[in-house]
Structures are given as C-alpha cells and as structure tokens.
MARLUMDREN-450677 format. One line per 10 residues: number of its first residue (from 1); their letters; for each residue y, x, z of N, C-alpha, C, O, CB. Coordinates in steps of 0.001 Angstrom, whole numbers. Each point is the difference from the previous one (the first is absolute). Glycine has a CB too. Example, Ala and Ser with C-alpha at 12.3 -4.5 7.8 and 13.67 -1.06 7.14 Angstrom:
// MARLUMDREN-450677
1	as	-5690/13190/7800/1190/-890/0/1200/900/0/-19/1036/665/-1154/-2928/581; 2223/1542/-1966/1190/820/60/1090/-770/730/1108/509/169/-1736/675/-2314
END
This chain:
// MARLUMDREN-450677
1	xxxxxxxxxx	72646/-123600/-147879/1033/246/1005/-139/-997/1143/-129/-1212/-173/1677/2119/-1597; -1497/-88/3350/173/-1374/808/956/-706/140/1161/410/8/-2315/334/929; 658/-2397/-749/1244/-812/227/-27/-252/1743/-931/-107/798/887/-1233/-3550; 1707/1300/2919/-428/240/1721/109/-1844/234/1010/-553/-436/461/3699/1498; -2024/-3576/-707/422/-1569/892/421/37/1024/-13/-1181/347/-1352/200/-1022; 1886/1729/1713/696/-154/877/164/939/1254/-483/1132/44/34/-3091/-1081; 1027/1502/1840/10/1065/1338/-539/-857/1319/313/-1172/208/2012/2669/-1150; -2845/-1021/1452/-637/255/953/920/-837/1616/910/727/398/-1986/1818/-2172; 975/-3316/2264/1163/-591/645/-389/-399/1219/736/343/926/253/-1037/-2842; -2212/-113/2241/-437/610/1226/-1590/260/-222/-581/-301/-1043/2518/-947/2581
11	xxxxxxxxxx	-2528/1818/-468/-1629/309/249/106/-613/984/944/-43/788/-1766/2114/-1599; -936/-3007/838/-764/-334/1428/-1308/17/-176/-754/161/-959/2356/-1544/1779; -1733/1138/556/-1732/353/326/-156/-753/1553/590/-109/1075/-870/3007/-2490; -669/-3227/868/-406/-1033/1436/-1566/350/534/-1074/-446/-402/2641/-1865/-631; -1261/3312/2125/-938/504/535/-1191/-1243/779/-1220/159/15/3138/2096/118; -1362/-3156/314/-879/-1152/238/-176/-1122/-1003/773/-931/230/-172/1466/1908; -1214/-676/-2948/-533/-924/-842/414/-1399/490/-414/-496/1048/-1475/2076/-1623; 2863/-2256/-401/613/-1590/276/773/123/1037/251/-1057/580/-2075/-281/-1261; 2509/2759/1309/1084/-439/907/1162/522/-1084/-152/356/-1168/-1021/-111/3979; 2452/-333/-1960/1205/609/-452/-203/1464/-520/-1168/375/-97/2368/-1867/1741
21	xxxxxxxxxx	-187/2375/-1994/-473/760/-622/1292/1512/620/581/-108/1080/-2016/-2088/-3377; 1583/3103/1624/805/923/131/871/157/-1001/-438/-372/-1088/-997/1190/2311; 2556/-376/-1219/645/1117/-1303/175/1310/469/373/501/1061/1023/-2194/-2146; -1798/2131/-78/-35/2071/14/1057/-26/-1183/296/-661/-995/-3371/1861/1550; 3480/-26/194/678/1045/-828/-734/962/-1174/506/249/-1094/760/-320/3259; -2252/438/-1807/-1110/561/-1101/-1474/-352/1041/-224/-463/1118/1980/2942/-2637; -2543/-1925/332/-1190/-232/285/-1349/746/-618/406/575/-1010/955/-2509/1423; -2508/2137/-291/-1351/1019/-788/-152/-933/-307/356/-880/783/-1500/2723/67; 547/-2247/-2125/-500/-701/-875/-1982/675/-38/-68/1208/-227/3196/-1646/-1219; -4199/-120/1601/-1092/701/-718/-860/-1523/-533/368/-1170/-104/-518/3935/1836
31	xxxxxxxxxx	-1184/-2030/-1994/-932/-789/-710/384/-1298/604/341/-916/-749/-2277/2636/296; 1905/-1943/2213/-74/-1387/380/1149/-701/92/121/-1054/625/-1854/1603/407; 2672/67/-1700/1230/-610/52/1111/524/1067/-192/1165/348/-1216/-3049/-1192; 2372/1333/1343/808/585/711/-75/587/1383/-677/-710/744/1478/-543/-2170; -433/2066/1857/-943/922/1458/408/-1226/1345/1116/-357/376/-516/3855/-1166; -1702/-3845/1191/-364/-926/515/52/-1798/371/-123/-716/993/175/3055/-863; 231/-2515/-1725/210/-1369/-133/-1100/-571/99/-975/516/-547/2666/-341/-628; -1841/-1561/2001/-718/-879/193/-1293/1038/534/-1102/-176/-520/2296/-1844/-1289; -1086/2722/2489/-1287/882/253/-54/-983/1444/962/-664/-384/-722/3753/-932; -383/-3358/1886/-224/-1091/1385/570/-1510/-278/1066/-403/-466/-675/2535/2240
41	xxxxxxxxxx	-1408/-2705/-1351/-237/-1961/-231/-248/-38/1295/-171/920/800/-1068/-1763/-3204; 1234/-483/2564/-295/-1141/790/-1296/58/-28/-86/284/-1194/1906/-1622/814; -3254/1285/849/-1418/-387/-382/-463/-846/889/1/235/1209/-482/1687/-2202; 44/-2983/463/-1138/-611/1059/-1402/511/-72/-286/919/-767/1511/-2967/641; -2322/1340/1089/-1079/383/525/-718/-192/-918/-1097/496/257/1443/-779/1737; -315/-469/-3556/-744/-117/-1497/741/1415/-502/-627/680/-813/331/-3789/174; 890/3322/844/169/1516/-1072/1403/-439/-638/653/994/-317/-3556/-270/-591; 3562/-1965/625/812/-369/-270/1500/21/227/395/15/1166/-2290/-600/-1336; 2942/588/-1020/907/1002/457/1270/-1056/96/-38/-863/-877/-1065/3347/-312; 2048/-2554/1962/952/-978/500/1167/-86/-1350/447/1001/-561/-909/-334/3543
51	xxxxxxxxxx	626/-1314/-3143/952/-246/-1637/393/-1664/-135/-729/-745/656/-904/2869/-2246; 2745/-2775/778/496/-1008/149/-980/-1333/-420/211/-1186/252/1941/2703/-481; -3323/-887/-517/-580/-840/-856/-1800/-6/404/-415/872/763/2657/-306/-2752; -2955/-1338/1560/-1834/-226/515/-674/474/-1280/-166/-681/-1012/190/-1747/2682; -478/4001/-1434/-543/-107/-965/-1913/956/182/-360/198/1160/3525/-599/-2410; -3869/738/420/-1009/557/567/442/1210/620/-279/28/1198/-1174/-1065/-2685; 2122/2161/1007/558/1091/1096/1345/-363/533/727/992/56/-1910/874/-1228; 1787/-3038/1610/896/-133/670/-202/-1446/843/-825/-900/-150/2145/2533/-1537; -96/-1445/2732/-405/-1003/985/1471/-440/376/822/752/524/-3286/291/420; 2674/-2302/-1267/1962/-396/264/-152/307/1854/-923/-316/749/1797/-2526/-3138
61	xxxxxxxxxx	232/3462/2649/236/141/1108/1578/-254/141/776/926/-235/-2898/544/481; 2583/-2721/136/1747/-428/-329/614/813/991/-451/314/1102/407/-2935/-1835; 1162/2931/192/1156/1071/1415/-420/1307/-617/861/816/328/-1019/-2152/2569; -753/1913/-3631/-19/1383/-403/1669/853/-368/516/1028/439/-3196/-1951/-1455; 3116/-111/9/1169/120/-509/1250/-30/800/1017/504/-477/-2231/-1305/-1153; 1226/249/2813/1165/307/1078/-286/1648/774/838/591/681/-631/-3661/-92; -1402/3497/-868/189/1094/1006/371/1432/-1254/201/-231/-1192/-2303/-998/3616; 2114/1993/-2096/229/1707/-728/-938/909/290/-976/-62/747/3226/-10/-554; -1818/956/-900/-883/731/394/661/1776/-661/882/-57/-857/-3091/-2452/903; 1881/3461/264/545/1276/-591/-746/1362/1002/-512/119/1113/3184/-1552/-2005
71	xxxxxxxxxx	-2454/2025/81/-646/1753/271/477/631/481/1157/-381/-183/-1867/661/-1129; 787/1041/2251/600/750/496/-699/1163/-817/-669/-168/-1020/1393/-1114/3273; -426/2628/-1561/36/1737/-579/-2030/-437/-534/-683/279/-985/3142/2076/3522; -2657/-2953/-1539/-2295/279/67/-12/-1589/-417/557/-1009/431/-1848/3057/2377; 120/-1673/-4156/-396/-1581/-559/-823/-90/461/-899/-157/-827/1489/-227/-938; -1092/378/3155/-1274/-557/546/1137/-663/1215/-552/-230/1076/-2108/2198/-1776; 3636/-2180/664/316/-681/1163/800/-1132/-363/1203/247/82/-1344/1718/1247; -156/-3198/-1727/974/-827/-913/1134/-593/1176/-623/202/1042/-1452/-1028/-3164; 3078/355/2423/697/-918/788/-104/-1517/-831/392/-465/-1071/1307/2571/2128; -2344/-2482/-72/424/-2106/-61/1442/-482/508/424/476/1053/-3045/-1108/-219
81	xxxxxxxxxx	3227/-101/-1398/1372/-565/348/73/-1319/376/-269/-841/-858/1079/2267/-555; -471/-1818/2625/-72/-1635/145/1076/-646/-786/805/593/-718/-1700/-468/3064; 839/-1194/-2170/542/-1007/-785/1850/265/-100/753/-95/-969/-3115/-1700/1846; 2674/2201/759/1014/346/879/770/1576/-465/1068/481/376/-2580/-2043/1615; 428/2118/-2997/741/1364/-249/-734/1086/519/-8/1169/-384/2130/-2185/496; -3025/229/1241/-198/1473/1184/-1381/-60/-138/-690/-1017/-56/2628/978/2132; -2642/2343/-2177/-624/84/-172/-1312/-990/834/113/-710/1000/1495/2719/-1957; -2510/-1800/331/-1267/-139/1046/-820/738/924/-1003/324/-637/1023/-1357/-804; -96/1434/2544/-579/575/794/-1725/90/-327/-592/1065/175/2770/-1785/1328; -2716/-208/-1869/-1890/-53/110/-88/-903/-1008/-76/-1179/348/-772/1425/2260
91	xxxxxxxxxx	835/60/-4043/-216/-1060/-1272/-967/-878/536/257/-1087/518/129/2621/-2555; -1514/-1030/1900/-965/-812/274/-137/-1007/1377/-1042/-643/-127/214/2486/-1336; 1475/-2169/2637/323/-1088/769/813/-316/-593/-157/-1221/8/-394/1567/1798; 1816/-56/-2664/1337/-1049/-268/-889/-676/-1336/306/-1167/-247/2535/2792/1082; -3792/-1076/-1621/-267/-938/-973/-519/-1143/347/370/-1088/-441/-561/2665/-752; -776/-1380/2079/-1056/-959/521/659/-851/489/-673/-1017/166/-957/2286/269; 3064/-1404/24/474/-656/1585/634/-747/-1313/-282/-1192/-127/767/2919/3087; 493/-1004/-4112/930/-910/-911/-639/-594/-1053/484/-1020/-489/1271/2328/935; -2927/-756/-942/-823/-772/-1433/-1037/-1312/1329/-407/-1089/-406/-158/4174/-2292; 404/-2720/3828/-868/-988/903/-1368/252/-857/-884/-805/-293/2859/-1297/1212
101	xxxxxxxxxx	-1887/3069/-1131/-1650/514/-203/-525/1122/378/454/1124/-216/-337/-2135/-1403; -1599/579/2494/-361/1387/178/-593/1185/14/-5/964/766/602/-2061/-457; -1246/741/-1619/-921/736/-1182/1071/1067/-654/-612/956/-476/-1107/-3270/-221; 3405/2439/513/117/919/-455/234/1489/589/-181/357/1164/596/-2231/-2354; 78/2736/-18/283/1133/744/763/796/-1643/-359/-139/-1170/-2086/159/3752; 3517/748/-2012/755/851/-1058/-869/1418/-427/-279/833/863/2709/-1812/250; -2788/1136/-2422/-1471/533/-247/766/898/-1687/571/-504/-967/-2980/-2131/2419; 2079/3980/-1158/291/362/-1129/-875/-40/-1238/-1192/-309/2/2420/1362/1442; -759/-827/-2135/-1393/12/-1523/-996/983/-225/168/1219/53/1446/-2025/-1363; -3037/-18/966/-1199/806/-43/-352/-318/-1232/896/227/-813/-1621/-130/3075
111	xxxxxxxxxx	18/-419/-2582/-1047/-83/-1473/823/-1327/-800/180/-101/-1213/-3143/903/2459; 3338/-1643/-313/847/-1364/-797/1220/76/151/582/-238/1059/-2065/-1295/-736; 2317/2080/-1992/1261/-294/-331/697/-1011/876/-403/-1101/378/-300/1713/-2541; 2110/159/2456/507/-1389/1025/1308/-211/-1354/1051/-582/269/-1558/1298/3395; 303/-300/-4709/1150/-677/-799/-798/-1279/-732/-1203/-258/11/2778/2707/-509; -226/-3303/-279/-1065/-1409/-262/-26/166/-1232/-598/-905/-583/1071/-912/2207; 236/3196/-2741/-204/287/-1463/98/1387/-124/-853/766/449/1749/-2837/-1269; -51/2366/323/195/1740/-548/1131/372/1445/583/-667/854/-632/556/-4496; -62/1358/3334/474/915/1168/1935/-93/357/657/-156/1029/-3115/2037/-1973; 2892/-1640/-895/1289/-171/124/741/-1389/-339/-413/-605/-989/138/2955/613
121	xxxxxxxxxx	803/-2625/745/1350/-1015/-248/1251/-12/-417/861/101/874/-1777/-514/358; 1366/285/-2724/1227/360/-142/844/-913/-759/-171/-297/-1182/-668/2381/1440; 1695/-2476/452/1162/-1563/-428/1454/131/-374/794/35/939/-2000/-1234/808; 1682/1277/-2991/1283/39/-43/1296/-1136/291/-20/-1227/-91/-1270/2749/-1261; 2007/-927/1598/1364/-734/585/338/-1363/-1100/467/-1083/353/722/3756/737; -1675/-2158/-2896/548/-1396/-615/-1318/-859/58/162/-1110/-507/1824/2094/-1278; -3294/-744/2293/-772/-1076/498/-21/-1058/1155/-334/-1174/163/-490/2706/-1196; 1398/-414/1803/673/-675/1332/1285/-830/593/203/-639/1032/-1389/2298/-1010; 2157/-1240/-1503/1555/-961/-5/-694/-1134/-922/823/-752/-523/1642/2792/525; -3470/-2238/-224/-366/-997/-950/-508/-1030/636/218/-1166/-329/-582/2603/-1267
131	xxxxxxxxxx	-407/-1056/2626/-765/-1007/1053/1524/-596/685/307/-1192/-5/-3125/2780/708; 3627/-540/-158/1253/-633/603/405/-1205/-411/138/-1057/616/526/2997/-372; -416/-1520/-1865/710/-890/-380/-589/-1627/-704/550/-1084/-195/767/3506/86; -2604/-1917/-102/-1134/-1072/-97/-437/-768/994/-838/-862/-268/202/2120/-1084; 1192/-1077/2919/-703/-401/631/1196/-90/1417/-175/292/1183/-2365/638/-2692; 3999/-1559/652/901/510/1267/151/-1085/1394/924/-124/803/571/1463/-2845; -2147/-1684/1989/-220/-738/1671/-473/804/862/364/-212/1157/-915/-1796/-1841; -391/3175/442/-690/828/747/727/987/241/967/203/-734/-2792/-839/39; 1512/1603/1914/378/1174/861/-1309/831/-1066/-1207/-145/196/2290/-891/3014; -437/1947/-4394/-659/1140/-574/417/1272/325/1134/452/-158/-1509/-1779/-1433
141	xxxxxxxxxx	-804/2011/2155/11/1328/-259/-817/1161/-316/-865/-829/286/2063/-79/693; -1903/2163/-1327/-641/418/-176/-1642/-245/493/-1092/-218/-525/3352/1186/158; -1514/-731/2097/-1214/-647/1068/-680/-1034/-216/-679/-334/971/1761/985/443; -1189/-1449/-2522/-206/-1230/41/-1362/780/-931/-1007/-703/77/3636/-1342/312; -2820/3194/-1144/-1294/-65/-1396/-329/1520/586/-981/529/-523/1966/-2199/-2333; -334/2393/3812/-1259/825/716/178/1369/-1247/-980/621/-413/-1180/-3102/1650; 3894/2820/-1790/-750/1135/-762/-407/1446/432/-771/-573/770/1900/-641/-2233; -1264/2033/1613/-20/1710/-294/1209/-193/145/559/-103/1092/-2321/1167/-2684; 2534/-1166/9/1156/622/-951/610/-1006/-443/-475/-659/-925/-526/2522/169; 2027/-2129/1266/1194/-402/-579/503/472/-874/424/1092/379/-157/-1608/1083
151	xxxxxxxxxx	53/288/-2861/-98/1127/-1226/2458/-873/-709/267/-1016/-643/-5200/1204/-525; 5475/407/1495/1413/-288/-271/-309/-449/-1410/-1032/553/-380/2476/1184/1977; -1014/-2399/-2353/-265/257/-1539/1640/146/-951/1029/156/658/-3716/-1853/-335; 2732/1650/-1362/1266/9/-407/535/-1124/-152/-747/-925/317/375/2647/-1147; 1494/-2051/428/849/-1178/-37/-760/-693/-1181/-289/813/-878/2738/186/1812; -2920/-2502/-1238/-331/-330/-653/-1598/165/-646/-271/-425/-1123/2732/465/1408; -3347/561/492/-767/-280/201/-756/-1270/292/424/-712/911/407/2551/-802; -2340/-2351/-1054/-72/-1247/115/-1283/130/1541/-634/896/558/1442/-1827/-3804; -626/-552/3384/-1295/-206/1083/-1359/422/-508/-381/-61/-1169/1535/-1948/2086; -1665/2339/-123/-1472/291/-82/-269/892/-830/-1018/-159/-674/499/-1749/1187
161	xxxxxxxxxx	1124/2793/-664/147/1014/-910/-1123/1118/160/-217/891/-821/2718/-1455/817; -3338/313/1490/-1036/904/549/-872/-185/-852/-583/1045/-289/950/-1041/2484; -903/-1372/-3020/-678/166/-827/-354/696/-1479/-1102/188/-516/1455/-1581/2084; 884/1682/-2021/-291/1009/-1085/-828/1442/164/-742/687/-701/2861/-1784/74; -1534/1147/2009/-834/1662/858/-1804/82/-110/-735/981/109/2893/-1118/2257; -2455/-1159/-2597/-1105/164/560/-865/1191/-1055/576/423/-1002/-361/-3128/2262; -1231/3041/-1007/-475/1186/-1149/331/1296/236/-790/944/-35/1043/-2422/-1568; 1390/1554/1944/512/1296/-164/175/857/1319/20/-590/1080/1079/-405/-3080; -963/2484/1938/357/276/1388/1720/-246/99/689/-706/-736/-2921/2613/1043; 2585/-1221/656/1427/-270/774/-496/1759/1080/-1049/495/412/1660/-4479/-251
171	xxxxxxxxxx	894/4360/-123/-142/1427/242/1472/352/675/1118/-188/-479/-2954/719/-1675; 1406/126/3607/1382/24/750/234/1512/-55/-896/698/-477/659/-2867/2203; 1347/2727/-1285/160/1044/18/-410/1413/898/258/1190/-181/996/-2862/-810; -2111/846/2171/-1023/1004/616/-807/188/-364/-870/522/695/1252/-749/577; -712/-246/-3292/-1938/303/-302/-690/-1087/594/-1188/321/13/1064/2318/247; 315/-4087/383/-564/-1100/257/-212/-410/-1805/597/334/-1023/629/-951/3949; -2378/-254/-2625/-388/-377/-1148/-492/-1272/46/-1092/90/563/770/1994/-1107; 647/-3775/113/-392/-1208/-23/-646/-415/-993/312/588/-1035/1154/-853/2193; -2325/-593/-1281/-862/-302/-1044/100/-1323/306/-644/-349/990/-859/2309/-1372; 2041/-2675/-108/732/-1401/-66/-1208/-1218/-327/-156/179/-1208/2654/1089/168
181	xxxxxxxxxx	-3040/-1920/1260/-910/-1014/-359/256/-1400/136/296/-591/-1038/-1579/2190/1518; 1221/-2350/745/643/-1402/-426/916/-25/1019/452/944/647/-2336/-2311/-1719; 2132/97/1157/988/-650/654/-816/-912/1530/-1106/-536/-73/2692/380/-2746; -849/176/3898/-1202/-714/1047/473/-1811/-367/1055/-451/-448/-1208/2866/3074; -1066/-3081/-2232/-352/-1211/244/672/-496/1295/-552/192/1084/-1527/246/-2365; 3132/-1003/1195/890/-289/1579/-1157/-1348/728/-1033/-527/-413/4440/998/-706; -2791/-586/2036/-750/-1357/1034/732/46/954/821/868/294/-3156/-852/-617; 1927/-1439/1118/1180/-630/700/734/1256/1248/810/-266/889/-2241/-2586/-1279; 942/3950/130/880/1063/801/1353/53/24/751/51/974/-2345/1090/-1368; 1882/-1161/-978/1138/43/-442/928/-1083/305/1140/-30/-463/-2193/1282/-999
191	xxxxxxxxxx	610/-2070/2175/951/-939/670/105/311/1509/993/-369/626/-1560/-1438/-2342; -302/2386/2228/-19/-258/1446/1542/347/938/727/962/-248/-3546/-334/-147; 2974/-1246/1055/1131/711/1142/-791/1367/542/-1167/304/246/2344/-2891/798; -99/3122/-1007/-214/1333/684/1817/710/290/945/-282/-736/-3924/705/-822; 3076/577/2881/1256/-263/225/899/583/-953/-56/1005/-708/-545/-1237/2869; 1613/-858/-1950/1423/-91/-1033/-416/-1063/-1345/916/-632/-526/-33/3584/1109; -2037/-3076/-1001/-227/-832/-1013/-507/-1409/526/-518/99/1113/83/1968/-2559; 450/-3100/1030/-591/-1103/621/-1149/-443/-1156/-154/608/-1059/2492/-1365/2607; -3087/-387/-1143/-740/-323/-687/336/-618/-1404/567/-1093/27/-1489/1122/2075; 704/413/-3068/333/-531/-1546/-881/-106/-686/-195/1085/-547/1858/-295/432
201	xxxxxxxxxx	-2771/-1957/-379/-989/-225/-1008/686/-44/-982/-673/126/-1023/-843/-1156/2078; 2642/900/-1234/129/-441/-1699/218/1506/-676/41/120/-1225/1361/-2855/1472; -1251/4001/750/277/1100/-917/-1812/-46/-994/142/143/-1214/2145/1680/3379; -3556/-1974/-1754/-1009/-50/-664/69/-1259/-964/-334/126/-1178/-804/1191/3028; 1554/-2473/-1367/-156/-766/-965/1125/368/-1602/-89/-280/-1196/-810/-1500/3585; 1486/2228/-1874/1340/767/-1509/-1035/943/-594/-159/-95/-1217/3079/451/2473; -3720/622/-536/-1048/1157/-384/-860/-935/-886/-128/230/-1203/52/1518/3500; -340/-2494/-1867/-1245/-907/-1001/1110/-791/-1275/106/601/-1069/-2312/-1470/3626; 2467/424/-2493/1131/-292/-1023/101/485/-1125/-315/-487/-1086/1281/254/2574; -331/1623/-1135/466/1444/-828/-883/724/-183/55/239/-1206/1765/-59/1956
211	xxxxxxxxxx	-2922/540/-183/-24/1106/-514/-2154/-93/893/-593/974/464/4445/456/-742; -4229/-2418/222/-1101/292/365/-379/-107/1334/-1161/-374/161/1370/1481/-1876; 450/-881/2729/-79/243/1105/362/1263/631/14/269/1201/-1340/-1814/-1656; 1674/2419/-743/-291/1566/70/1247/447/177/958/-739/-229/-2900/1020/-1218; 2117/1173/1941/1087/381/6/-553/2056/424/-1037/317/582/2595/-3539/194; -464/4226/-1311/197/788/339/-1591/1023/-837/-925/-403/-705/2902/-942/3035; -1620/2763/-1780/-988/429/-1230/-526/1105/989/534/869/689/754/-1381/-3416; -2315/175/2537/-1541/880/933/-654/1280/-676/-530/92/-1107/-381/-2525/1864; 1080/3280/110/-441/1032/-649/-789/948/901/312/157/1180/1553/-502/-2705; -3073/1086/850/-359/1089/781/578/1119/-9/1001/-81/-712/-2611/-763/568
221	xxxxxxxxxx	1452/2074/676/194/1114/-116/-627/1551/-771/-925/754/304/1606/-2382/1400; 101/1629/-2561/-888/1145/-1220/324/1522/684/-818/919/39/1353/-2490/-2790; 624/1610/3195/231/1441/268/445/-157/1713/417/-1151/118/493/2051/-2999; -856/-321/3977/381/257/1189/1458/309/-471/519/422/-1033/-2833/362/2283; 2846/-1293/303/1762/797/-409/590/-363/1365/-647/-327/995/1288/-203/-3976; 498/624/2886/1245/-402/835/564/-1187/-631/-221/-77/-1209/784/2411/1926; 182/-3377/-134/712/-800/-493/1499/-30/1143/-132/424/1148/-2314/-1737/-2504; 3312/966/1041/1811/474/643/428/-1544/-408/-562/-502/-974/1398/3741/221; 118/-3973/1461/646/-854/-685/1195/1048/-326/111/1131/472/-1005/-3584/629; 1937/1679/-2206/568/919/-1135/-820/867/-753/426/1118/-291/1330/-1140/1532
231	xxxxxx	-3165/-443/-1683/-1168/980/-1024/308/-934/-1174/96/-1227/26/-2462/2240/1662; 2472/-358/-2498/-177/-1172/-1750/-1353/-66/-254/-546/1031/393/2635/-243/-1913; -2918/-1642/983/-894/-349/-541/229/-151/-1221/914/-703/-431/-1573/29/2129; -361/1489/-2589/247/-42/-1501/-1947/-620/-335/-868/-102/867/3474/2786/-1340; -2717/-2909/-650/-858/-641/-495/-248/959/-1101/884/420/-747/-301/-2741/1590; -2021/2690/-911/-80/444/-1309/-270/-442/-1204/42/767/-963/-320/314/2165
END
C-alpha cells in the first residue's frame, strides 16, 4: 500500500543556473527534470558555468544569487532580473558590466549538464523547521537549499526524513514518477546573502554537525507527468 509523505507546497525552477529562482503553480516534469529548470547558466570563455563555488565545471561568480531569473509562455526566451527587481534589457552587457567580466555570456545547455547532481530536488518542511530551529540566529528559508519541491509533511514528522526515500519511487497524482536516490552535498551556498536573506555560515556549519553536510532527497525521473502544488506524494 502507498504511504503518502506529504503535499506538495511550493514548486521552483530556476531557469538561470545560481540565480534566484521562480514559483509555479504547476509544472511538466520529464527525463531532465522540471520544464526548463536551470536550462541557461552564466558561461565563461573555458566552457565554464557561473555557480557560487570553483570547481572543474564551475566557476564562482559572486552576485549570481542577488539577481532572478524566470520564463515566460517560449523557453527559449529566459528573463534576467536585476538586483532592483527590474527586468534586463541585453543579459549579456548587464552580466559583463555587473560580474566585471568579459568573457561571459547567458548560454543555454548543450552536451554539459548545467545541474551540479540529479535533476530533481525535493525538501520537506520538518527538515527545514529543523535547520530554523538549529540554527536560530539565521534568516531561514527554502531559498536558501535551491529545492524543486517543497514537500508539507505531517505534524511530527522527524528531520531528514528524505533519507529513508532513498531506493524507492514517490508518485504524484498526474502519473509523475520519482526515483529517490541521495541526498545533495550542501557548500558554502547555503549561506550566501541573496535578497531578503543575509549572509549566514553557521546554517552549513549546524549541516556538518548533524547530518553530514547533506540535506534534502535527489531524485531522477522514472515516469513523465505533471506536478500541481496541493498534489500528494505517495511512496511506494
């Protein structure tokens, strides 16, 4: 019999890789994950893709996280958001002029994955009142770990509870289908200021503490679907 873990409370997708992000009301779910998440980065002139951290496919580019980013009706046309709220007219001069570099350019995805693990992201609410309360000097909120899915859970639900999932699918009521595997590896992202949150290292240093560094439960996609906030997620 399925057991459901929760409802569905908000969806996002962040059409520009390491900026701010969107909330939907629903969304297509397929193989690559949510319809047009993280499908356009930041790239420099190495092939390298703009993200908080230095790594061989990534390149810290600071301020990513103050700007936004979101989709209109056509996913070939992303909008950039300044810092200020207001769209961008010509991505590519406002990047160059605000990162002061001028090797980049806003570049959608070709042969190199612009995600930094699995496709989906999904974090429940008693993982997230846990950091609150583990960590109450800090401004917490979802925005801070970048999910998909905000998953409601029931009252009394323990932390980190994403980990029992791993192995199993998870199944919404449009015929979406999750195949649950680990949990992501956080880094100093998870502190950064970005607007409304300010800068907080110690929410990672509580992460290393507790639970590994890790948090929230990664999954690919087994079946195509729809996903709705107010959808239950059941587990099989």
């Amino acid at each position: 019999m399925a057991e459901i873990i929760g409802v569905v409370e908000q969806l996002w997708r962040y059409p520009v890789k390491s900026t701010g992000g969107e909330r939907l009301d629903a969304v297509g779910v397929d193989e690559r994950g949510l319809a047009g998440d993280r499908l356009y980065a930041v790239r420099d002139s190495t092939g390298r893709l703009g993200s908080g951290k230095n790594t061989r496919r990534f390149r810290r580019m600071d301020g990513l996280l103050r700007l936004g980013s979101r989709l209109g009706a056509r996913i070939d046309a992303p909008e950039l958001i300044d810092p200020l709220g207001t769209p961008v007219a010509d991505p590519d001069t406002f990047l160059r002029a605000y990162l002061e570099r001028e090797d980049v350019e806003l570049a959608r995805e070709d042969a190199v994955s612009h995600f930094d693990q699995l496709p989906v992201s999904v974090l429940t609410t008693a993982t997230l009142d846990w950091v609150r309360a583990a960590v109450p000097t800090a401004v917490v909120d979802e925005r801070r770990f970048r999910p998909n899915v905000l998953l409601r859970t029931p009252p009394g639900t323990p932390a980190f509870v994403e980990d029992h999932w791993f192995g199993r699918q998870g199944r919404a009521p449009g015929g979406l289908r999750l195949a649950f595997v680990r949990s992501s590896e956080r880094c100093a992202m998870t502190g950064l200021a970005q607007p409304g949150l300010p800068y907080a290292p110690e929410i990672l240093k509580a992460l290393a503490q507790a639970h590994d560094i890790r948090l929230d439960a990664l999954a690919t996609v087994a079946r195509p679907g729809r996903l709705r906030v107010g959808d239950t997620l059941s587990l099989d």
